[in-house]
C-alpha positions as CSV (number, residue, x, y, z in Angstrom):
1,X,99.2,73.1,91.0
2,X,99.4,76.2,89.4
3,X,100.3,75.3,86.2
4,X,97.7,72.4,86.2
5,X,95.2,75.4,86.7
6,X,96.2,77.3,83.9
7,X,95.8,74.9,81.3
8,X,92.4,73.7,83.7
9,X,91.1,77.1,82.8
10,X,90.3,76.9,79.1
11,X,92.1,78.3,75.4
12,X,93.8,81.4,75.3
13,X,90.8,82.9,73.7
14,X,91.1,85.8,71.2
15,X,94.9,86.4,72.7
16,X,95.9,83.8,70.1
17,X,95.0,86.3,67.6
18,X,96.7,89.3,68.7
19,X,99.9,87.6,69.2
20,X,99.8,86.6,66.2
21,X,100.8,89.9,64.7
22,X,98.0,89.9,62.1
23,X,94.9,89.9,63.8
24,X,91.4,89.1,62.5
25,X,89.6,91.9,63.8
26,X,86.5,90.5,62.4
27,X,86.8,87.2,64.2
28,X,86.7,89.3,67.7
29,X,84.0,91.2,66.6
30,X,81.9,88.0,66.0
31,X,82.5,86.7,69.6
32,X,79.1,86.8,71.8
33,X,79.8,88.4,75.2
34,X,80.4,86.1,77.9
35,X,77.3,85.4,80.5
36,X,77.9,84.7,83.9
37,X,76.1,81.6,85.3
38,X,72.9,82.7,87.8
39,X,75.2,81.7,90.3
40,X,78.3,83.9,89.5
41,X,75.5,86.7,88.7
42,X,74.6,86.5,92.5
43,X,78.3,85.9,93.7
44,X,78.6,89.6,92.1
45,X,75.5,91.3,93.6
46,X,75.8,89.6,96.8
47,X,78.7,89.7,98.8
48,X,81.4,91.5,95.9
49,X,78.9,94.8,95.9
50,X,79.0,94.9,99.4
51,X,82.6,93.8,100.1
52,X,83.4,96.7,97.8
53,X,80.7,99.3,99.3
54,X,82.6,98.6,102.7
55,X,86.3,99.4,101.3
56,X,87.2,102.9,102.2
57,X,90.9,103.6,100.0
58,X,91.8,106.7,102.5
59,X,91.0,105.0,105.8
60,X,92.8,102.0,104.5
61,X,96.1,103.5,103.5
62,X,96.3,105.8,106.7
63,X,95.7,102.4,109.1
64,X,97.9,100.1,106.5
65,X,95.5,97.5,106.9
66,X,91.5,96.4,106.2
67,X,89.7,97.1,108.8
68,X,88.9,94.0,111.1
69,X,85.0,94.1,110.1
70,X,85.9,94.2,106.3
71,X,88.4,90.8,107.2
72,X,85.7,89.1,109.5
73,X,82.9,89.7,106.3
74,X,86.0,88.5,103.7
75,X,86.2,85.4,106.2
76,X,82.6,84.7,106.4
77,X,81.9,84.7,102.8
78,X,84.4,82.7,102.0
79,X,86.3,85.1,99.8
80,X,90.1,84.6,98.6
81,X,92.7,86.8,97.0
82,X,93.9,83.7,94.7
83,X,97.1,86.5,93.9
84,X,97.9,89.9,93.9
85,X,99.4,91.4,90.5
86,X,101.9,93.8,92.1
87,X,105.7,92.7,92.0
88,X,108.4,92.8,89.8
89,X,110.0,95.6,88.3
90,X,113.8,94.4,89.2
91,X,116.1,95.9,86.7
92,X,116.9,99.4,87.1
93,X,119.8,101.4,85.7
94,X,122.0,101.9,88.9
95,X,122.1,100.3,92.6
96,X,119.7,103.0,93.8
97,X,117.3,102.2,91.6
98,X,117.6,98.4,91.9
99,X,117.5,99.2,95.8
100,X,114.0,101.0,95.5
101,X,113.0,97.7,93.6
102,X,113.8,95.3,96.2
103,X,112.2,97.5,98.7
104,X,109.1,97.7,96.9
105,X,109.1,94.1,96.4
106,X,109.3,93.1,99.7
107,X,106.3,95.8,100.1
108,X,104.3,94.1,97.7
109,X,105.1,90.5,99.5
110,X,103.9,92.2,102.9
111,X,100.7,93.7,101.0
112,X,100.0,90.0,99.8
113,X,100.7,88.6,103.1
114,X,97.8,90.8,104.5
115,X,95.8,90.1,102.0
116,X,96.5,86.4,102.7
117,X,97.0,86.2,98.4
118,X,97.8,82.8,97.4
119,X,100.5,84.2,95.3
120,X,102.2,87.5,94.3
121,X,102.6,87.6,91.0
122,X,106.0,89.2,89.6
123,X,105.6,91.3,86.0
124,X,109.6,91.2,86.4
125,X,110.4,94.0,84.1
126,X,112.2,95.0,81.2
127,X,115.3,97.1,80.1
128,X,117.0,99.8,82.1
129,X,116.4,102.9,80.7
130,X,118.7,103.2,77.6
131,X,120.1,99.8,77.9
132,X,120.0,96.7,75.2
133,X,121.2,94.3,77.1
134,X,118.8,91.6,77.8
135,X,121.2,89.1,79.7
136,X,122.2,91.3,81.8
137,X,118.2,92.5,82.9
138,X,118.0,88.8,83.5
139,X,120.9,88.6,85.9
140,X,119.2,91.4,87.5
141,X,115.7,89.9,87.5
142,X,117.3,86.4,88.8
143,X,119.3,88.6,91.5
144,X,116.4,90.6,92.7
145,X,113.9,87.7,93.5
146,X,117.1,85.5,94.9
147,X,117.2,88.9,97.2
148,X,113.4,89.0,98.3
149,X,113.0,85.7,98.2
150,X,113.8,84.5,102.1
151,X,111.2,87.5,103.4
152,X,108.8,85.9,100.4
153,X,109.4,82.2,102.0
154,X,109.3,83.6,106.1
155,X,105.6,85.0,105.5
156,X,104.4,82.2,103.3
157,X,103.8,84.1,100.2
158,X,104.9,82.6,97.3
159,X,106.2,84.1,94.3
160,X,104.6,83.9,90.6
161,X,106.9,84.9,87.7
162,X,104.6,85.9,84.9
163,X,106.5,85.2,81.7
164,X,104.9,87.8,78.9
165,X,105.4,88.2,75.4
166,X,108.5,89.5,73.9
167,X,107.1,92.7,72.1
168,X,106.9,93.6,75.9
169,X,110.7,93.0,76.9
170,X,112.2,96.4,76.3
171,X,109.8,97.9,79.6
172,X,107.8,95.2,81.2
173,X,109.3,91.9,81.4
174,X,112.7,90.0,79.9
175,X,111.4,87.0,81.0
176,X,109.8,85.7,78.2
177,X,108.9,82.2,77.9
178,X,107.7,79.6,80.4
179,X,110.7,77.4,80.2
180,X,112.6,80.4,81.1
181,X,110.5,81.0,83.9
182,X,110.8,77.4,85.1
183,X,114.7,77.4,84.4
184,X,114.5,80.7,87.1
185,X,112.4,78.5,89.5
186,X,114.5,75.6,89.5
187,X,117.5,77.9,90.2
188,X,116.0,79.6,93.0
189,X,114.5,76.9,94.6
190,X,111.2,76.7,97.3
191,X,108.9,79.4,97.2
192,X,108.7,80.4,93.0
């Protein structure tokens, strides 16, 4: 379903252009700024300006949770985290390092669990520090979700592996391609 709702959701915009390596600065400049739909207008001054007027970062990071009126008025208005944007990172230059990955992973699946996020998406990272070796950040990419995976599966969140360009493999993610991020999901199994 996921992939069905990527391609649902439209072209890849200007992107196309800026990947391209020459951009046509011109052509973003012509673009008209996008206009929300009355409806979406009111989605955003309705319940998104109060949701966020009730979030208070301090009191949420000493308790470790929402607080139960900010989740009943999520509830009630029919608001959903569709995925958090906070995993990944796996390949680190020694096993203390790779360590603090993994245990920041499985922090990230237990922040999306509360959240009740649809998905946690995994920006899986790049190179080790002063390392050129791309196969073997993969192994450590493929290891590191193989390693979080069962707590990912036992709390029902499921993992997204976000594929980005190349020009961003030396620091934020060696997993480049879609098929290579299928070929991870079809090793790993349920839950990717």
């Amino acid at each position: 379903p996921t992939e069905r709702d990527a391609i649902a959701a439209g072209t890849v915009w200007w992107d196309a252009e800026l990947f391209s390596g020459k951009p046509n600065w011109k052509k973003l400049r012509e673009y008209a700024p996008p206009a929300l739909t009355p409806e979406e207008q009111a989605f955003l001054d309705g319940p998104v300006e109060k949701l966020c007027a009730m979030l208070d970062d301090w009191q949420i990071r000493r308790a470790g949770d929402l607080p139960e009126h900010v989740w009943d008025f999520i509830r009630d208005n029919g608001l959903t985290v569709t995925g958090l944007c906070r995993g990944g990172m796996f390949p680190a230059a020694d096993r203390k390092g790779r360590q603090a990955a993994l245990d920041d992973n499985r922090r990230a699946i237990d922040d999306a669990a509360t959240l009740e996020a649809k998905c946690l998406v995994l920006v899986v990272g790049g190179l080790p520090p002063g390392s050129k070796d791309i196969a073997g950040a993969r192994e450590m990419v493929r290891d590191g979700i193989g390693e979080v995976l069962d707590h990912a599966r036992s709390v029902g969140v499921p993992l997204a592996i976000e594929p980005l360009h190349p020009m961003y493999a030396a620091d934020r993610a060696c997993v480049n391609t879609m098929a290579h991020a299928n070929d991870l999901c079809d090793e790993l199994g349920e839950g990717l």
